[in-house]
DSSP file (Angstrom, degrees, kcal/mol; ACC not computed):
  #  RESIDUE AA STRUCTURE BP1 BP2  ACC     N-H-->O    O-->H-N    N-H-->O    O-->H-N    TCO  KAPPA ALPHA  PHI   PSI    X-CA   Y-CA   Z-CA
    1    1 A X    >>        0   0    0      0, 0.0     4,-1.5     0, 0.0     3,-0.9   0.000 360.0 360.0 360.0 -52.6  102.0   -0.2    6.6
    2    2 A X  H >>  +     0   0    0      1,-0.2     4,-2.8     2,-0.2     3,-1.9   0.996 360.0  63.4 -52.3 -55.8   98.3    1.5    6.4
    3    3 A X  H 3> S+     0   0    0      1,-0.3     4,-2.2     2,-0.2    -1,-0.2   0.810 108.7  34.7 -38.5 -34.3  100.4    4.9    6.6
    4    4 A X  H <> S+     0   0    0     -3,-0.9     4,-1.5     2,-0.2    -1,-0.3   0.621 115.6  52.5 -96.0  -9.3  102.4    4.4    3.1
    5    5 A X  H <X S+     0   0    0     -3,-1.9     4,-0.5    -4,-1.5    -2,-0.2   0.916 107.9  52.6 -75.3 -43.5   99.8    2.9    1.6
    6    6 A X  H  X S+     0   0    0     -4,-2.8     4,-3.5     2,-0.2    -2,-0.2   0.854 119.8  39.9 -37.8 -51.1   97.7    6.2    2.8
    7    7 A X  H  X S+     0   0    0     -4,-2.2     4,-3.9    -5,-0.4     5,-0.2   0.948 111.2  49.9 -81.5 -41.8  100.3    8.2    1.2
    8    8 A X  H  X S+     0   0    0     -4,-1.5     4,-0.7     2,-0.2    -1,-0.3   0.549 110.0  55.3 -61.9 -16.6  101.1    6.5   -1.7
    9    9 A X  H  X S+     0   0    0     -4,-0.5     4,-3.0    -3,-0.2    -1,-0.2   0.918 108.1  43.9 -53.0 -56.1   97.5    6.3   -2.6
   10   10 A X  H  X S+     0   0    0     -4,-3.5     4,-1.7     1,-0.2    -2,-0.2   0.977 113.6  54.1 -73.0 -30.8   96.8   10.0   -2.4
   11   11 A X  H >X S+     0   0    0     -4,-3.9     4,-3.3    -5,-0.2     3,-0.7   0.966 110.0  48.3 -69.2 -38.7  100.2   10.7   -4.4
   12   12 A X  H 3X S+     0   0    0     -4,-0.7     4,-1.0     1,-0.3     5,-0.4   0.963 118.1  43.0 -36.6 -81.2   99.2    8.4   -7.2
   13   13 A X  H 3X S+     0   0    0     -4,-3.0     4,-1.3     1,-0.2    -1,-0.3   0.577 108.8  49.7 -40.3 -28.3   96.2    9.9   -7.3
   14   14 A X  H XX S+     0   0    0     -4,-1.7     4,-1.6    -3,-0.7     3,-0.9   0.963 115.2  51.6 -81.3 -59.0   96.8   13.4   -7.0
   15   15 A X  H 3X S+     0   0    0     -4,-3.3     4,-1.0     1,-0.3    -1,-0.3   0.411 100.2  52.9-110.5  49.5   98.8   12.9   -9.4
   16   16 A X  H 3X S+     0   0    0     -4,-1.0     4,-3.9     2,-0.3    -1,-0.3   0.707 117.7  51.8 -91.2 -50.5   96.5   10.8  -12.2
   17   17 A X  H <X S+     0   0    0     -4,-1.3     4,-2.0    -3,-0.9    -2,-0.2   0.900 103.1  47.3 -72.2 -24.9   94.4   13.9  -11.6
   18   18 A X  H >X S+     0   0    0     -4,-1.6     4,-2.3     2,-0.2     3,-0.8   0.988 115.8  49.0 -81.9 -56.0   97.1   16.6  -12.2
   19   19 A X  H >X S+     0   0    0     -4,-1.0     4,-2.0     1,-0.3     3,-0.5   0.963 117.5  49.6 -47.4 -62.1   98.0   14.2  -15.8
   20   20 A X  H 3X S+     0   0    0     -4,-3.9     4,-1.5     1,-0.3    -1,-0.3   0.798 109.2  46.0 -39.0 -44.0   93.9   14.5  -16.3
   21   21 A X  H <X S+     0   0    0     -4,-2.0     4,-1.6    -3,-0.8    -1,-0.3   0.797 111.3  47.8 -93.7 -29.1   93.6   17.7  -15.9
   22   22 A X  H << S+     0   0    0     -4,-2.3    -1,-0.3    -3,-0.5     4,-0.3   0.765 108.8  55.3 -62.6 -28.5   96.4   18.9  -18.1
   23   23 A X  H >X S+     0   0    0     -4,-2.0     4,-3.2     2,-0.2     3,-0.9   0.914 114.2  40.3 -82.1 -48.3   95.5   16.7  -21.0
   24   24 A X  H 3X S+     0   0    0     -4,-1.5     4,-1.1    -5,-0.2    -1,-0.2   0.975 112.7  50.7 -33.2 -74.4   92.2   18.0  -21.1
   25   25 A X  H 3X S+     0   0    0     -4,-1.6     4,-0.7     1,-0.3    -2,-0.2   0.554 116.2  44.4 -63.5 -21.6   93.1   21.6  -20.4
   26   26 A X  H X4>S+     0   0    0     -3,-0.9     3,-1.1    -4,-0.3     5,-1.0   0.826 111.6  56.3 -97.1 -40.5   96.0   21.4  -23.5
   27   27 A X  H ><5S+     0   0    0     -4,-3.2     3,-1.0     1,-0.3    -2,-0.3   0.752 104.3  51.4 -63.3 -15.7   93.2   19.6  -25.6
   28   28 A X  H 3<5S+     0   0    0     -4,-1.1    -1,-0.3     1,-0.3    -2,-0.2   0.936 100.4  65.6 -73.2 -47.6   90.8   22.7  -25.0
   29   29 A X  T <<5S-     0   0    0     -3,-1.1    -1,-0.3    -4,-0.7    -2,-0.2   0.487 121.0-110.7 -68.4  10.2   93.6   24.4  -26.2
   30   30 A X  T < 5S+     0   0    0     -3,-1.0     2,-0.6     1,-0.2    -1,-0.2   0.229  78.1 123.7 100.5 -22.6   93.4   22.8  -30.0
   31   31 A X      < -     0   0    0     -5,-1.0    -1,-0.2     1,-0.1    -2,-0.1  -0.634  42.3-173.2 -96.5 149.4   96.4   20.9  -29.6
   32   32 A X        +     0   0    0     -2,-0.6     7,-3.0     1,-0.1     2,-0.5   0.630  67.5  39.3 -85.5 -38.5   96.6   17.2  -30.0
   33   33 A X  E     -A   38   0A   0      5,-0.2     2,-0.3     6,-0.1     5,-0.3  -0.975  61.3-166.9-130.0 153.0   99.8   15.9  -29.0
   34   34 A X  E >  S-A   37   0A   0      3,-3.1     3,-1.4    -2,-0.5   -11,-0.0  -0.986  80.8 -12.9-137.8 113.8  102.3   17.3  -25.5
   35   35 A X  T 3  S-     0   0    0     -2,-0.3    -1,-0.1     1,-0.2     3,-0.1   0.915 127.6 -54.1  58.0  52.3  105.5   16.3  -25.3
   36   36 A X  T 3  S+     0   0    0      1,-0.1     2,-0.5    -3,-0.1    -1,-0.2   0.093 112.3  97.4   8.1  12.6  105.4   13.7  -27.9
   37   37 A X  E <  S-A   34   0A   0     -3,-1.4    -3,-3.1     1,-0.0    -1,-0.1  -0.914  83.5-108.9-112.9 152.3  102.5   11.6  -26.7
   38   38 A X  E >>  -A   33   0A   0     -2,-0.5     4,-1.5    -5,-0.3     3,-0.7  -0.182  27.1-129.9 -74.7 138.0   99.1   12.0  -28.0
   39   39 A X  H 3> S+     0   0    0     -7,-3.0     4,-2.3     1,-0.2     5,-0.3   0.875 106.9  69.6 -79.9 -15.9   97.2   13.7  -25.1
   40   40 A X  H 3> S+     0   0    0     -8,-0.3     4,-0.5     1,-0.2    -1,-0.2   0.922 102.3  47.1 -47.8 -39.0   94.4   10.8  -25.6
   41   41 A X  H <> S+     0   0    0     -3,-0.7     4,-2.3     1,-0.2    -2,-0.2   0.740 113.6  50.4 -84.6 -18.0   97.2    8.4  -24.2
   42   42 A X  H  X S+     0   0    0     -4,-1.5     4,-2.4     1,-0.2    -1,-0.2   0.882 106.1  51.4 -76.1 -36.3   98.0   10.9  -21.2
   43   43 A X  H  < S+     0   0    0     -4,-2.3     4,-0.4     2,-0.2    -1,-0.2   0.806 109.2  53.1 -79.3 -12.6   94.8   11.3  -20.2
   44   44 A X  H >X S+     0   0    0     -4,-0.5     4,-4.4    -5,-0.3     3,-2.6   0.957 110.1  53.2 -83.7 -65.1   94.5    7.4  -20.0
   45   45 A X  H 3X S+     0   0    0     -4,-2.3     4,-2.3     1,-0.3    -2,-0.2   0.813  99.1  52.5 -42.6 -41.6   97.1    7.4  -18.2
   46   46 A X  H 3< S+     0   0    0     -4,-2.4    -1,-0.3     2,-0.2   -26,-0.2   0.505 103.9  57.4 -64.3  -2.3   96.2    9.3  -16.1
   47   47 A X  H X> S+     0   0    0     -3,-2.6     4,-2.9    -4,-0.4     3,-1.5   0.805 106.8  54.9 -72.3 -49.7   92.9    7.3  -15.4
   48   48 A X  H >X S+     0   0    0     -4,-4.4     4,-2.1     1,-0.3     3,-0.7   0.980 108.2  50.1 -66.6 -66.5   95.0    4.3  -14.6
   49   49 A X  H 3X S+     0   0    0     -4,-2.3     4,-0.7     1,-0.3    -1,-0.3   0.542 101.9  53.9 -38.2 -18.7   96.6    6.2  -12.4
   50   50 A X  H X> S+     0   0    0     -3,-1.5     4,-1.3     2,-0.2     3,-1.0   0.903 113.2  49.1 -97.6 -48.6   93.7    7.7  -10.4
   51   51 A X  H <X S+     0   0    0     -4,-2.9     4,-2.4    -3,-0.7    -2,-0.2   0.785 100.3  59.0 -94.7   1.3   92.4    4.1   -9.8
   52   52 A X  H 3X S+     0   0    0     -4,-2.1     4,-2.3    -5,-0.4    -1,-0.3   0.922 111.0  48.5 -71.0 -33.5   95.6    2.6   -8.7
   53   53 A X  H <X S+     0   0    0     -3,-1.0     4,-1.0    -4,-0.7    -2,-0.2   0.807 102.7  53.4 -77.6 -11.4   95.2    5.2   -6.2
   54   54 A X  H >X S+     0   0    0     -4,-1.3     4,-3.4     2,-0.2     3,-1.7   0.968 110.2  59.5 -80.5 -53.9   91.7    4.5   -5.4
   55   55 A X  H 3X S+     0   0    0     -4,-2.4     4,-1.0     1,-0.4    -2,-0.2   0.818 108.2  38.3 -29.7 -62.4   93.3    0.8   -4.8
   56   56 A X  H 3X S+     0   0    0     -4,-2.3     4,-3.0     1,-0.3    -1,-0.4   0.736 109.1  56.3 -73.3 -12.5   95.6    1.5   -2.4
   57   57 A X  H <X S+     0   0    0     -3,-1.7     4,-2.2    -4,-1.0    -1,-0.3   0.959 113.7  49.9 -76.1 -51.9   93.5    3.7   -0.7
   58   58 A X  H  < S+     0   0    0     -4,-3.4    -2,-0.3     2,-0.2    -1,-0.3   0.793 105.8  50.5 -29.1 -53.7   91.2    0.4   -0.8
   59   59 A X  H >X S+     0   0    0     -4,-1.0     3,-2.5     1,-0.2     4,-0.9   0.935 110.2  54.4 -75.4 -40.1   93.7   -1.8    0.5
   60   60 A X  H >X S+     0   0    0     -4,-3.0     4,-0.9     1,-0.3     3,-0.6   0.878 110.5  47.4 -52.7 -36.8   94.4    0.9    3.6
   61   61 A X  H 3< S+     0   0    0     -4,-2.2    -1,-0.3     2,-0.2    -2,-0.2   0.356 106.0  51.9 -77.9  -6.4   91.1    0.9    4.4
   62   62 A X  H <4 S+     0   0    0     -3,-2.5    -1,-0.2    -4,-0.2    -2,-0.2   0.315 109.2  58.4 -97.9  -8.6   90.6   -2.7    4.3
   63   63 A X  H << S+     0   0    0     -4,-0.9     5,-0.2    -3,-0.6    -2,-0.2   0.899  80.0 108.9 -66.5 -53.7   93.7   -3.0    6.7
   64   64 A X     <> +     0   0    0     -4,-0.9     5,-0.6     4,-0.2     7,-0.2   0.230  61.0  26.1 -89.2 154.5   92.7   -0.9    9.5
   65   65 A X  T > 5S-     0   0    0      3,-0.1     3,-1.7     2,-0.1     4,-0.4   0.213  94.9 -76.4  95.4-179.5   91.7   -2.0   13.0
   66   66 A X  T 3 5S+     0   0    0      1,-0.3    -1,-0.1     2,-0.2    -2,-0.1   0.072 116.3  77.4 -82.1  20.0   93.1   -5.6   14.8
   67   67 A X  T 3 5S-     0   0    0     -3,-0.2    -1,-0.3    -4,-0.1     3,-0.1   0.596 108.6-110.8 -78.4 -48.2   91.2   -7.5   13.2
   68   68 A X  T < 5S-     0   0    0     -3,-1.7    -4,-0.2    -5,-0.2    -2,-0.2   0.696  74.0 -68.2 102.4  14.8   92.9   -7.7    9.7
   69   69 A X  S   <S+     0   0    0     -5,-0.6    -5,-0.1    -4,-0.4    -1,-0.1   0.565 101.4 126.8  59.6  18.5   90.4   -6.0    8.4
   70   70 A X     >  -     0   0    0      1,-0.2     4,-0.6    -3,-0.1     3,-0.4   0.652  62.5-143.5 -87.2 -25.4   87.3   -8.5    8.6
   71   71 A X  T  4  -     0   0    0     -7,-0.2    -1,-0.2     1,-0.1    -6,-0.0  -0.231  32.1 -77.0  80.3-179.2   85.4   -5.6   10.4
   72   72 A X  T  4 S+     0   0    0      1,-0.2    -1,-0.1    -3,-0.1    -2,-0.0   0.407 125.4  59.8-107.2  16.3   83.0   -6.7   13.4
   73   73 A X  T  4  +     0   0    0     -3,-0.4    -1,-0.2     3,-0.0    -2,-0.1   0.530  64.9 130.1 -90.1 -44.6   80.2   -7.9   11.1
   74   74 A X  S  < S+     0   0    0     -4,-0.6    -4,-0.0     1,-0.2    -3,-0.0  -0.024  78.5  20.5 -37.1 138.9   82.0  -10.7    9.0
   75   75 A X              0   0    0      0, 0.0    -1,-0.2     0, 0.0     0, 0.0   0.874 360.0 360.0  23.0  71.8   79.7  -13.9    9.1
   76   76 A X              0   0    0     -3,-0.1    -2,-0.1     0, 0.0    -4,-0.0   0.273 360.0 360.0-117.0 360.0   77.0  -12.1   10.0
């Protein structure tokens, strides 16, 4: 389970960033809208996207070890 969550994090993410990066990079270019949506709404999207990937990345990382993920500190 941590493994697809690992993966499906970074693809979210990568590709929230790849959406960021384009909408920017066409807006430099003067233009305002790509593929009929307005590249403000892309780039938004692509935000949401980057932190859904930060989530899961979260949730993998709150999975890990036999524990459940309480870590060896909890009610400390």
């Amino acid at each position: 389970m941590e493994a697809l969550l690992l993966w499906l994090g970074r693809a979210v993410g990568s590709g929230g960033l790849l959406v960021c990066i384009v909408a920017v990079a066409t807006r430099l270019t003067g233009k305002h809208y790509l593929a009929g949506f307005e590249l403000l709404t892309l780039l938004q999207g692509g935000m949401a996207a980057l932190v859904a990937g930060c989530f899961l990345l979260l949730l993998a990382l709150g999975g890990r070890g036999g524990d459940g993920g309480t870590g060896p500190y909890r009610g400390r």
